[in-house]
N, C-alpha and C positions, 0 to 999 in steps of 0.2 A: 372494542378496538383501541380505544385510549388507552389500556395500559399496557397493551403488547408495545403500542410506539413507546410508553413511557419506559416497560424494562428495555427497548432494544439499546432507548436512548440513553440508562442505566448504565450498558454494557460500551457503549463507543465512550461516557466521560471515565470511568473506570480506565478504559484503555488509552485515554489520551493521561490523566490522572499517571499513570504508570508510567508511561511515554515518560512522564520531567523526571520522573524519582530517579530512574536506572542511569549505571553508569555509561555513559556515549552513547546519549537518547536522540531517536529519531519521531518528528513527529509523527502525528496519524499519514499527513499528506507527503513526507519524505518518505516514507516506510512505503504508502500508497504508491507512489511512484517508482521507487526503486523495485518493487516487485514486478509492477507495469511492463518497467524495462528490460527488468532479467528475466521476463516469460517471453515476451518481444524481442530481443537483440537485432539492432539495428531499425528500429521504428524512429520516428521522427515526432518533433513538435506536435508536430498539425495531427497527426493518428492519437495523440495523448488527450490532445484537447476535444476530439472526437469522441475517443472512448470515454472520457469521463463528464462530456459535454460541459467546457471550460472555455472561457475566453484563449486564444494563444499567448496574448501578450501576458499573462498569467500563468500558462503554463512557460512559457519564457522565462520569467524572474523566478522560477521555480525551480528550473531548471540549471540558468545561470547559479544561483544559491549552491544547490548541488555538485556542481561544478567548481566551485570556488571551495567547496569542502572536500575536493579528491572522489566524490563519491560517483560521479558519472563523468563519462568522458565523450565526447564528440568526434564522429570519424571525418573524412574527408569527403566533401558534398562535389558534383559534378559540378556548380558555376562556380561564384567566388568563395562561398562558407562561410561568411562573414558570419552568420547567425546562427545559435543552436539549433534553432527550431524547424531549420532546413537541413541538419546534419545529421545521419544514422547517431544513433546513440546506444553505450554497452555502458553496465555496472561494472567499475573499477575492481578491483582486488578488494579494495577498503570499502568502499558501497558493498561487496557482498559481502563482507564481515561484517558490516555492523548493521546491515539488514538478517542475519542471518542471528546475531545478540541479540536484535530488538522480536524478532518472533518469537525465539526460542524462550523469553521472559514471559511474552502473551499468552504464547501455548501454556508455557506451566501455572500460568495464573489460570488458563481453563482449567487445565488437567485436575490441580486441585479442586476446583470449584465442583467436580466432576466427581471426586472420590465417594465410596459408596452409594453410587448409583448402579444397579444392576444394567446385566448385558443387556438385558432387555430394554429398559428406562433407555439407557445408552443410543441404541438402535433406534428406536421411535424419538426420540431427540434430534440424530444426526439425520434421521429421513423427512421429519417437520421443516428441519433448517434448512433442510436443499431442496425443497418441494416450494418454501418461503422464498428462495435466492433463486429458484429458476421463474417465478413468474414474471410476465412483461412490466415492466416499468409505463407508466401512464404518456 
């Protein structure tokens, strides 16, 4: 079981690794969230830090960050809205371009890693990894 965590662990520094090289890189956790959001539109704080079991004041400054780079925007909240973390949230224009650069990098760095592996290898790869990603969390 050690070296399945050690290549999964292989594969997330590889893609943070990549994350600084490329040009208008998003971390693992900006990338994480921006995706969060553009599958959510209009989710809030509090559902972020839920789904990813995070402090909020952490998803807060996370958030703010993102904000202060054009890449998320904050709607208007029924009381005062002072806080992001109480205001629906969407990926800006710019959040979805440069989440959509920073995938589009990771996939090709799969795709290649991927090259001459048969339909078959393929198949039994992609049904392990989601067999792996749907078990419950402890």
């Amino acid at each position: 079981m050690g070296s399945i965590y050690d290549q999964i662990d292989a594969i997330y520094q590889r893609a943070v690794a990549r994350s600084r090289r490329i040009n208008a890189p998003l971390t693992q956790v900006e990338q994480s969230l921006l995706s969060y959001i553009g599958r959510n539109p209009g989710c809030r704080a509090t559902d972020i830090a839920a789904a990813f079991s995070l402090n909020r004041s952490t998803v807060s400054r996370q958030l703010h960050a993102l904000g202060d780079l054009g890449l998320v925007a904050a709607g208007e909240d029924d009381d005062d809205g002072q806080a992001r973390r109480g205001r629906p949230l969407h990926v800006t224009g710019e959040g979805a371009d440069r989440l959509e650069r920073s995938l589009a990098i990771h996939r090709e760095a799969v795709r290649s890693r991927l090259d001459g592996w048969s339909e078959a290898e393929l198949r039994d790869f992609a049904a392990a990894l989601e067999r792996f990603n749907s078990g419950m969390d402890a």
